[in-house]
N, C-alpha and C positions, 0 to 999 in steps of 0.2 A: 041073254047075255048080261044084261046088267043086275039082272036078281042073281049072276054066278058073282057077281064084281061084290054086291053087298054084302051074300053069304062069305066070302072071302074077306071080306072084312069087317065081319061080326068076327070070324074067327081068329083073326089077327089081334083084334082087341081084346078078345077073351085070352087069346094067350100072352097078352103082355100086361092084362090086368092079375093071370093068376101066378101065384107064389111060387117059385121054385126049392124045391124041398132040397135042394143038394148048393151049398154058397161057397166060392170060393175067395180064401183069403190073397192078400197081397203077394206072400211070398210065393204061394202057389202060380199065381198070377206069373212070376219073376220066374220063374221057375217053368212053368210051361212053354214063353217066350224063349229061354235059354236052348231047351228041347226041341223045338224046332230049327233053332240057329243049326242046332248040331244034325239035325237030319236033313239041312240045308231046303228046309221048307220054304223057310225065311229068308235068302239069299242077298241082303243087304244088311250095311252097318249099322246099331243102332246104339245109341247114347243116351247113359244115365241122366238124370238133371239132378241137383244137388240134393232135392231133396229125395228123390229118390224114385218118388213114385208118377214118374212119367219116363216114357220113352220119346226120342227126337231123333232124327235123323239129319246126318249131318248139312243134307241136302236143304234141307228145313231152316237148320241153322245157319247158312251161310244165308238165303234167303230174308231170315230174321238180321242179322249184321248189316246184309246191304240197305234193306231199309231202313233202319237208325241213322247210317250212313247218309241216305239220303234224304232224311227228314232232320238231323240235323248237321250234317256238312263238315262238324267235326268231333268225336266220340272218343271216349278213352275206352282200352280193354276192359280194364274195372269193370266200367259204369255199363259197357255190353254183358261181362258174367252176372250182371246185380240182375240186369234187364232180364235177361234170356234165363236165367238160373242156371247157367250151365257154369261147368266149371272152369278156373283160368285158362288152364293150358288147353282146353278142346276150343276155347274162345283165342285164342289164339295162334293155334294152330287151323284154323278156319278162318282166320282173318287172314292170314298171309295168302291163303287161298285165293280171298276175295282180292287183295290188295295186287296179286301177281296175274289176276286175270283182266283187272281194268287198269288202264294206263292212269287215268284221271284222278287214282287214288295214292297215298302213302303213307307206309310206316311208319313214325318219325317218335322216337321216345315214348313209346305205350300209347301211341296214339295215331288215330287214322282221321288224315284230311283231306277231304277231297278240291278239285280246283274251283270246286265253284264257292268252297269256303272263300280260297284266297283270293277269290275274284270280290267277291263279298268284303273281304279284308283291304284289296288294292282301293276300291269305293271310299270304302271310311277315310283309308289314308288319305287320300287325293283329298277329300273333303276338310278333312285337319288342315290338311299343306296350304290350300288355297285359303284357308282363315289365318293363319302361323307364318306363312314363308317359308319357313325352314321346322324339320322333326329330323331329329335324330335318330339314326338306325338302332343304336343302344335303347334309345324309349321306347320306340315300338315292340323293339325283340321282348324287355322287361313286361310289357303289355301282354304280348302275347305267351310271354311264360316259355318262349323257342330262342335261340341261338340268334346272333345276329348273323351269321351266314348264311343263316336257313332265310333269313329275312332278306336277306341282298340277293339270292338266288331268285327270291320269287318276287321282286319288285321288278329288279331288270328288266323281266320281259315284259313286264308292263309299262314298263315307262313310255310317255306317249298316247298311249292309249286309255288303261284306266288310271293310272296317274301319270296327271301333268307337271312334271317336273325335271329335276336334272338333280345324279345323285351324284357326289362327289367327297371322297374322305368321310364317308362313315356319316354326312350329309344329305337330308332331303331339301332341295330348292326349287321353289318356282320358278318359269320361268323371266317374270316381269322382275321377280330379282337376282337373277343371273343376269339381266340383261343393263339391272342397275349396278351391281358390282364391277359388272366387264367394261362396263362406260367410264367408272373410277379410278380399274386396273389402266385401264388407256391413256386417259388425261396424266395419271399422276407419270405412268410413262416415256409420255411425250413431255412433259415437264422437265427431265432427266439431262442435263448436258455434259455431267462430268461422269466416270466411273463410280457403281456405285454397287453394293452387297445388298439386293433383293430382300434379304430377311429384313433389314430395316424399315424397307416400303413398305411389308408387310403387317410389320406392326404397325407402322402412322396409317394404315388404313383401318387395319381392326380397330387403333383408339379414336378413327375419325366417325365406325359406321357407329362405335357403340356410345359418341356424342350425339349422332345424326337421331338414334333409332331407342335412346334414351335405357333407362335400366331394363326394360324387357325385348332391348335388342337381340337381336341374331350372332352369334358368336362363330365366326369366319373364318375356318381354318385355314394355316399358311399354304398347306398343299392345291386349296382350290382358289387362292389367286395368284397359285404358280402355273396352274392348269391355264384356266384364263389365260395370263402371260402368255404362253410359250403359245396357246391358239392363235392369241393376235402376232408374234412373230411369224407362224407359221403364215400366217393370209398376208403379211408384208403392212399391216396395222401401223407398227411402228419398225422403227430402222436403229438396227446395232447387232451388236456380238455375243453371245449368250456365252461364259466359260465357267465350266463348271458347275452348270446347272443354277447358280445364287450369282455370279460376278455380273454384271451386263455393263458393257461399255455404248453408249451411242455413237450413233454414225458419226455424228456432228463435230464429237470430239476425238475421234478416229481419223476425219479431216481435219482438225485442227493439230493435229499432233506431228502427224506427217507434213504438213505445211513449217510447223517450227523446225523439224527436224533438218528438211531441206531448206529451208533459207543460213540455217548455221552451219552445216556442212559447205555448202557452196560457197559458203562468204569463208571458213576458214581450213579446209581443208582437211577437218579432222574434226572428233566431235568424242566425248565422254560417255562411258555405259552409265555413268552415275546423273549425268544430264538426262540421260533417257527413261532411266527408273524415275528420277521426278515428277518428269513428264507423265508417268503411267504407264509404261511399256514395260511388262515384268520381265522379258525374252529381249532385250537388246541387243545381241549379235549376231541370234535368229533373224529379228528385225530388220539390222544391218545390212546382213550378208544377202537378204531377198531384195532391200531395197537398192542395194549399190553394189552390184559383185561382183566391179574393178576393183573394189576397196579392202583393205587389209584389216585383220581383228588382232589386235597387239592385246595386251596382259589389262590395263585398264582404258583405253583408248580404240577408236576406227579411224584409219587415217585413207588419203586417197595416196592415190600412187604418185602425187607429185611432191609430198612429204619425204619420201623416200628416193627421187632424184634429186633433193638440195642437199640431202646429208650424204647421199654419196659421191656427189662432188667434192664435198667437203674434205671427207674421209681421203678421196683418191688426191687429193694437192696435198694434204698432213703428211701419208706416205710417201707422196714423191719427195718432200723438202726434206724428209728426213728427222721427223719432230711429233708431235704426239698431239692429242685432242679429246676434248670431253665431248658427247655426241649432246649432250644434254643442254650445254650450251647452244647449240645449233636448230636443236626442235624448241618448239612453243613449249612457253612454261608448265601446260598442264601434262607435259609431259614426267610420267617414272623413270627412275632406273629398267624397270623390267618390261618396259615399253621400248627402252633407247636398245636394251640385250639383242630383243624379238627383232627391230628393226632392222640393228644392225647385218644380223644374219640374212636380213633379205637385201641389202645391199651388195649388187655386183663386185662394185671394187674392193670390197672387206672379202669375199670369197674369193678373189684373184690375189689376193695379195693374203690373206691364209694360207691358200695352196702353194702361195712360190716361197713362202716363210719370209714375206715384206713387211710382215706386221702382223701383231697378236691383239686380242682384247683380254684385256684386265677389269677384276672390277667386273659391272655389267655396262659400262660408256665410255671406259675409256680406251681407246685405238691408240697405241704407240708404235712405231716405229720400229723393226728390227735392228736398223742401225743408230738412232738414239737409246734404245737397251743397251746393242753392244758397247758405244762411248761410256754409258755408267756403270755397266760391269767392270769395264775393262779400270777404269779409276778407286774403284773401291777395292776392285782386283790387288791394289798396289798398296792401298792398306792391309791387306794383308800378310803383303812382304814386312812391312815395321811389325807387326803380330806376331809374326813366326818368330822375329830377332827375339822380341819380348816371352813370345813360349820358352824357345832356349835357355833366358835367363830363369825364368822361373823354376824350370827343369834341374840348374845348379842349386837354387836354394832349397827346390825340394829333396833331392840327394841328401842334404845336408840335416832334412829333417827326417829322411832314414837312418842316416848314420845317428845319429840324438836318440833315434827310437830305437838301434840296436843295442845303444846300452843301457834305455832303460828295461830293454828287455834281460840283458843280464841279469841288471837288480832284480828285477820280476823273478828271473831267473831262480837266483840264488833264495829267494824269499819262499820260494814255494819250494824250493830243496828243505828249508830249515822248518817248513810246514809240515810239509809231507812226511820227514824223519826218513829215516833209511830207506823203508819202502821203497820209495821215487827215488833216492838217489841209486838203488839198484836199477830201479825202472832204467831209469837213464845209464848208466852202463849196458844195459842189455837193448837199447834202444837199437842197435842196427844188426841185431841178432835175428834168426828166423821163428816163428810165430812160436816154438816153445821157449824163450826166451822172454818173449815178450807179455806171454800169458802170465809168465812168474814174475815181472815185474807188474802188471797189471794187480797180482793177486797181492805183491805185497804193500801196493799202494793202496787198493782198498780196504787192505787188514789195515794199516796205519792211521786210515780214516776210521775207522770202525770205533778202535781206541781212543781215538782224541777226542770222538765227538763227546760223548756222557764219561768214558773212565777216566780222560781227562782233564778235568775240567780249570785244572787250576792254572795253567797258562796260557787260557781260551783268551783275554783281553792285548797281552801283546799279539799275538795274530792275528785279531780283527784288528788291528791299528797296522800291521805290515799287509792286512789285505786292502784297509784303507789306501795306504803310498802308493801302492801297485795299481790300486783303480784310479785313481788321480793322474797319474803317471798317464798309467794305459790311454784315459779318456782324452787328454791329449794330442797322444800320438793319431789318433783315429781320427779327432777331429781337425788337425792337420790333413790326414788323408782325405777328409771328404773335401777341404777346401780345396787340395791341389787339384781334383777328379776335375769339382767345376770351372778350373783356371783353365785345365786342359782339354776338356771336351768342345768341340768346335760343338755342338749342340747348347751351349754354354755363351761360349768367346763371338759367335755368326749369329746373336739372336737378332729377331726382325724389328725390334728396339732399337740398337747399331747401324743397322742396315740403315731404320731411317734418318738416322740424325747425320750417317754421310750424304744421304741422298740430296737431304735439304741445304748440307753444308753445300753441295755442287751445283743445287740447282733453285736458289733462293726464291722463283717464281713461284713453286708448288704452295709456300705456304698464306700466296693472296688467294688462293681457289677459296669457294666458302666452306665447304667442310674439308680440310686436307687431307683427313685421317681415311675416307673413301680413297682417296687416288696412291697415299702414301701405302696404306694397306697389302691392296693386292701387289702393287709395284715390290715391296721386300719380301712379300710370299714368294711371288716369282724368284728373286734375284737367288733369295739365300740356299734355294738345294742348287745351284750354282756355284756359289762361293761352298760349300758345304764340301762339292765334290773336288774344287781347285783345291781347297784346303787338304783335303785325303788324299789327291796327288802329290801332295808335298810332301806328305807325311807317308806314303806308302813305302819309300825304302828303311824309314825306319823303324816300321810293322814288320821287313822281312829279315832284319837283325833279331830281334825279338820271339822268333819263332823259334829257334832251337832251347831259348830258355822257357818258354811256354812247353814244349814236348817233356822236357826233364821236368818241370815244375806240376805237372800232370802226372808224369812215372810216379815219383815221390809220394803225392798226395793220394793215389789211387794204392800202393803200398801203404802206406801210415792207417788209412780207413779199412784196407782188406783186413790189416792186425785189430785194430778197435770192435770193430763192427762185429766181429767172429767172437771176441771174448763179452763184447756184448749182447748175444746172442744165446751166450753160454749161460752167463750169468742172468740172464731175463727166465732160464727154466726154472731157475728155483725158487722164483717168487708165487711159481704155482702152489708151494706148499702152504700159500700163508694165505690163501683164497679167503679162507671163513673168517679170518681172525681181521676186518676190516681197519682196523687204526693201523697194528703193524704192515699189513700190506701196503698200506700209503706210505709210511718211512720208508719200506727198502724200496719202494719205487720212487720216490724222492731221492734217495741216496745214490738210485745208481744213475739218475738222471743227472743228478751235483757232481757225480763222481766220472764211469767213463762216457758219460751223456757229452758234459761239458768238453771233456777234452776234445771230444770225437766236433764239435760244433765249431768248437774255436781255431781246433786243427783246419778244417773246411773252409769258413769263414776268410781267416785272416790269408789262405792260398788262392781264395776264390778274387779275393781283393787284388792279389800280388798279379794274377793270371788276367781280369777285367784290366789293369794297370798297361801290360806287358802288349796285351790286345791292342789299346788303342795307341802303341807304340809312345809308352812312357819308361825312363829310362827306371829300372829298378835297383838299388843296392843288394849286391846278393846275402847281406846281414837279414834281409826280410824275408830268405827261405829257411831260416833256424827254427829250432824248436819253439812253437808259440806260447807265449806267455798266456794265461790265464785271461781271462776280460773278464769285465763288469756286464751287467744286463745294457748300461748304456751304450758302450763300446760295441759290442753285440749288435742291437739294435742302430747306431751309424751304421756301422758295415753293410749290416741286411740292404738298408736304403740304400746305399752309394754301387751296388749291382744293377745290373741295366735290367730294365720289362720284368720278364717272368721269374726270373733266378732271383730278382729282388724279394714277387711275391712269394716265394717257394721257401726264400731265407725267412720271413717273417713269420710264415706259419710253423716251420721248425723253431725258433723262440718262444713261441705261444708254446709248442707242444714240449718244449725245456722245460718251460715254467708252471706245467701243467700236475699230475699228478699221475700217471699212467705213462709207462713205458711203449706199450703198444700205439699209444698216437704217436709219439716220439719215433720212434722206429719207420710208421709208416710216412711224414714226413723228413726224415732223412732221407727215405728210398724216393721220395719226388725230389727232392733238393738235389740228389746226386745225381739221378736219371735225368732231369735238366741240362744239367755242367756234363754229361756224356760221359757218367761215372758208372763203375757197375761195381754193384754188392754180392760180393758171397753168400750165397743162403749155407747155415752151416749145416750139412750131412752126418749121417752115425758116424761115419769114418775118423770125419773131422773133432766130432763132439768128446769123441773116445781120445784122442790124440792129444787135444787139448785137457783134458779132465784129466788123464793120465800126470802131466806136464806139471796142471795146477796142484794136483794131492803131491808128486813132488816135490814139488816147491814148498808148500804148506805143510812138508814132514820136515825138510831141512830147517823151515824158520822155527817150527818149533823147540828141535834139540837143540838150537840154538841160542834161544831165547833166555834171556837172562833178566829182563824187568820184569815181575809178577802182575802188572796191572795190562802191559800189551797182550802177554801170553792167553788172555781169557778170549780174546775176539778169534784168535789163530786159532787156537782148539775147538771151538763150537765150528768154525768154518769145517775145518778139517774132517770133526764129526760126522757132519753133515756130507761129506764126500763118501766117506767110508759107510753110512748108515743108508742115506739117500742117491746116493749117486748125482748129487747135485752143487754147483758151485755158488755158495753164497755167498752175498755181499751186504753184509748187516753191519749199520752204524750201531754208536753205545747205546742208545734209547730200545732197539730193537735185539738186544744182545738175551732179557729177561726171557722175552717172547719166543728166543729159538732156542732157549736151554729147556725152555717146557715143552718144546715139538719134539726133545729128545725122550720124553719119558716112557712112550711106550717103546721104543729100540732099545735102550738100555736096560742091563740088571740093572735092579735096586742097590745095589753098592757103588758100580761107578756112577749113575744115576746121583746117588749121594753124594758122592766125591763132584761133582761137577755143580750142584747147585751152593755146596757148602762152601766153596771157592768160587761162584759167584757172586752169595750175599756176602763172604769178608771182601771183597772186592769192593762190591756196592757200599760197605761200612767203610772201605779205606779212605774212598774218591769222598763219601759225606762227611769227613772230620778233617779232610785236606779242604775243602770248599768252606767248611764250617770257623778254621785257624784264621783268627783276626786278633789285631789288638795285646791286653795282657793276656789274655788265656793262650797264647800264641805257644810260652814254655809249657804248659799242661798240655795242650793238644799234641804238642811236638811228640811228647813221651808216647799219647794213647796211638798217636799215628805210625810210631816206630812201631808198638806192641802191635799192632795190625801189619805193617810191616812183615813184621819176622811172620807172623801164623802164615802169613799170606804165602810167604818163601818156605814156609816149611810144607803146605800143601802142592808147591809148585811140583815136585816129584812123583807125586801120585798123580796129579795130572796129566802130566807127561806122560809117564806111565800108562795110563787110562787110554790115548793114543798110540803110543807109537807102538805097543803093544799088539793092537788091532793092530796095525801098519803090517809089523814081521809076520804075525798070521794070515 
């Protein structure tokens, strides 16, 4: 047997000492390996290494990990792929392996720790702590290269154990200085007597420990000697009120406060919220209402309930005698007005004598009597009778000052007949004529403007000096009318001014109070919508004289504006033509705002005035429903004012929009000024617009065959044009006369086209050597102005022509 064992191992040697004649390289190697895989010879995983030429099994490799692991406790991936040769991801995908089958390990950042690392870690720390006192979680975490959450996860459960300490705010402490802080937190807290904001103590300790503990002191956050704190209130340590987590009040002065509070309520029956905020009580009626709640909580004051049986005794003798009383007098001085209000209302006999109407409060203190009211009503009452004698009179002189203002309305009259020219004096003849009638006086009032304003010029300075008289005049009269308004508005004549200087005349006592103007005050609020209504009793029957010329004085006015407003209306289309042409558009919209804007305002205005008058039963002259004279922007603006509330503001905005520059503001404030006064506008329809238009080309064919001045005839014919071309009624002053002979140019042939400008520029040439005639040249101009003259009169027929021509076709 054993010479078989030697022969077998001769032969073993011999065959591993000789040569093999066939060598196989590496790839073959990889490659043979591979070939097995695939005929599943080989029935397990196997893994390159980086470099290539070894195989490993992952088995292997995990095996290889755990032991690094536990040789040294804490490894990175890296530094396992460097180790092992394997590649990142096979070393990492085999560590989560390893890491998910032992509890004791983790992942954490490319890196695997295990507990007995951080057990190893809690050592050192503990050993730091117990040399230092205090380590910060931020140093260690930087130390360790980990989060500081990672750090406070795994201290925690150590604490106690392998480290002996106490962690608090981001703080490591030991315990023999936990135990010296909490000793300091204590003293300084029982040192405490008054209210006091914790963040302060906190600081005079951290600057006490880091004098105690010198520059390499321990730095003390505030959060852990609030911790502290709130431990020794929790164990009853020390004694107070914790609010708000920072406020702490001591017991001691929680006893002390409530001890003042009851010794000054007991001794005076009432006691100040602002006494108690002193004190430190920030809830005072909170405070109050727990400590005493028999007691009442007034506006600045807590009073007991026997506060409010001396002032209602008070109160119930006042009303019985028949006489009146300040409440304020009666309570302690530190009483308010709206403390005496509050009380008063909880006084029995003020709400029995409320309810039977024995007595009012005025004021917030002062309780008078219903029949000491009555005696002073009824006395002033009787000044009112000598009031009314004296309205009456006044009523005669202002009569007097309508009759005055009806003739200067004549003058006015007459002034704006010899302004106007014919025009208007037709206008006026056809004045009570029906709306065709009144459209052709309308038309030939604005033709007459048209001419005077630029054609002509030369007798522009006596009518600005007859519009001067007439505004002077007018201004006047109005401001007459505003005076008489506020003579006769009991809103005026009953002010609580009046009121009080009778009060005082009757009752001389009120003015030794110390403030009089308190008690005088609400006392003439009261009386005068009193006196206010006596007064309209008196005056009510001669409110219902008055009404039947209020219904006619309305008829009228709502006639007079159906005519304006409709021709207004008319003449607003045709300012659409002159859209583009921005300077002429702004004249004929100034024009016809100066022109039937005005009258339509003035008309309004000065009826609105007569009808506000008639309202509050003021006798009117019936000289003041005539035709209105013209006003000034002053006169205007009185007026607007002297309308009551809304119709005042509604007059106002329509003056703005007079003055303004656009027709369409204009219009839509007359439609609120009239819808106010319970007026209604015609909107004009085709029906009407054709009826009218019809009326005005009429009219405007009559003036012109009629027409015998050569200088008026040029506004009449461009109007008339403009009907026959456009179908539209214009109202163009002289400045604006150039601008609508050239909107005629594309309607017109070239010949009447000619005839029309050629007899406008000698026109424009006549009016410039009449404006131009001063002085000695006066005889030379005279001549060149006749020779313009006659051209002017000898084109007037082609003119004419030019028109009325169209007309008959």
């Amino acid at each position: 047997m054993d010479e078989e064992l030697l022969e077998l191992q001769r032969q073993f040697e011999f065959a591993q000492q000789a040569k093999s004649t066939v060598r196989l390289s590496d790839r073959n190697v990889v490659e043979l390996v591979q070939k097995l895989q695939q005929l599943q010879i080989l029935d397990f995983d196997l893994l390159h290494t980086v470099s290539g030429k070894e195989f490993i099994t992952p088995e292997h490799l995990r095996n290889e990990i755990a032991g690094e692991i536990k040789r040294l406790g804490r490894v990175s991936l890296i530094d396992l792929a460097d180790t092992t040769g394997m590649d990142l991801f096979h070393v990492e995908k085999q560590s989560q392996h390893v890491v998910s089958s032992d509890s004791s390990l983790m992942l954490i950042n490319g890196e695997i720790i295990s507990n007995s690392y951080w057990d190893t870690v809690a050592e050192e720390i503990n050993e730091r702590l117990q040399e230092c006192s205090q380590i910060a979680i931020a140093e260690i975490a930087a130390q360790l290269q980990v989060g500081s959450e990672l750090v406070v996860s795994i201290i925690e459960p150590r604490l106690g154990t392998l480290v002996k300490g106490r962690l608090e705010g981001g703080q490591l402490y030991t315990p023999a200085y936990v135990a010296r802080v909490n000793a300091m937190v204590r003293g300084a807290a029982r040192g405490i007597f008054v209210p006091m904001n914790l963040s302060a103590l906190w600081n005079s300790l951290q600057s006490l420990l880091q004098e105690m503990d010198g520059a390499g002191g321990v730095a003390v956050e505030s959060s852990f000697f609030q911790s502290l704190f709130n431990g020794l209130v929790k164990e009853g340590q020390i004694l107070g009120a914790l609010r708000a987590g920072v406020h702490w009040t001591p017991s001691v002065f929680a006893m002390a406060q409530k001890e003042c509070v009851d010794s000054f309520f007991s001794q005076n029956s009432f006691i100040s919220y602002e006494a108690l905020q002193k004190l430190g009580i920030p809830q005072p009626i909170q405070f109050l209402q727990s400590r005493y709640p028999e007691g009442t909580s007034l506006a600045t004051i807590f009073a007991h309930p026997s506060i409010i049986e001396m002032l209602d005794a008070a109160v119930e003798d006042t009303v019985e005698r028949g006489s009146w009383i300040d409440s304020l007098s009666v309570l302690p001085a530190s009483f308010g007005s709206q403390d005496a209000s509050k009380i008063l209302s909880l006084c029995p006999s003020v709400q029995t004598a409320l309810k039977s109407n024995k007595a009012l409060i005025l004021g917030e203190s002062y309780v008078f009597s219903n029949g000491f009211v009555k005696d002073l009503f009824d006395s002033i009452e009787k000044e009112l009778e000598t009031l009314n004698l004296s309205m009456l009179a006044s009523s005669g002189t202002h009569d007097e000052l309508h009759a005055s203002k009806g003739t200067t309305s004549s003058l006015a009259d007459s002034n704006e007949t010899g302004h106007d020219g014919g025009g208007n004096k037709q206008a006026m003849e056809k004045g009570s004529k029906k709306k065709k009638g009144k459209s052709a006086g309308n038309t030939r009032a604005g033709a007459a403007e048209a001419g005077s304003d630029n054609l002509d010029s030369a007798p522009s300075k006596s009518k600005k000096n007859q519009k001067k008289g007439k505004g002077s005049s007018t201004s006047q009269e109005v401001s007459s009318k505003v005076n008489a308004k506020k003579e006769e508005d009991p809103s005026y004549l009953i002010s609580e001014e009046w009121i009080t200087q009778k009060i005082v005349s009757l009752n001389p006592d009120f003015e030794e109070q110390d403030d009089p103007e308190t008690l005088l005050e609400p006392l003439a609020h009261h009386l005068r919508p009193l006196l206010v209504n006596s007064w309209k009793e008196r005056r009510k029957a001669a409110f219902t004289e008055n009404a039947q010329k209020m219904k006619k004085l309305l008829d009228n006015l709502q006639r007079k504006l159906d005519e304006s407003f409709l021709n207004m209306q008319l003449y607003e289309k045709a300012l659409d033509l002159f859209e583009d042409d921005q300077s002429t558009s702004i004249l004929l919209h100034k024009h016809l705002l100066r022109t039937t804007g005005t009258f339509m305002v003035d008309t309004l205005l000065l009826n609105l005035d007569v009808h506000n008058k008639l309202k509050n039963g003021i006798e009117v002259d019936e000289s003041q429903n005539r035709e209105p004279a013209s006003l000034n922007s002053g006169d205007r603006n009185a007026l607007a004012k002297s309308l009551p509330g809304p119709l005042s503001v509604k007059a106002t905005a329509l003056l703005e929009a007079l003055e303004g520059k656009r027709v369409e503001m204009f219009m839509t404030a007359l439609r609120a000024l009239a819808e106010e006064s319970g007026l209604i506008l015609k909107k004009l329809d085709k029906k009407l617009e054709r009826t009218l238009l019809h009326s005005y080309r009429k009219d405007l064919t009559t003036q012109v065959s009629a027409e015998t001045d050569a200088v008026s005839l040029l506004p009449k014919v461009v109007s008339l044009l403009y009907v026959q071309v456009h179908g539209k009624a214009l109202q163009a002053p002289g400045r604006a006369i150039s601008a609508a002979v050239s909107g005629l140019k594309d309607k017109l042939d070239d010949s009447a086209f000619k005839t029309l400008t050629d007899y406008q520029s000698t026109t424009v040439s006549l009016l410039s050597l009449m404006s131009a005639a001063t002085g000695d040249e006066e005889d030379c101009s005279s001549d060149r102005i006749q020779t313009k003259r006659e051209v002017l009169e000898g084109l007037m027929p082609a003119l004419k022509g030019l028109v009325l021509s169209s007309q008959q076709s």
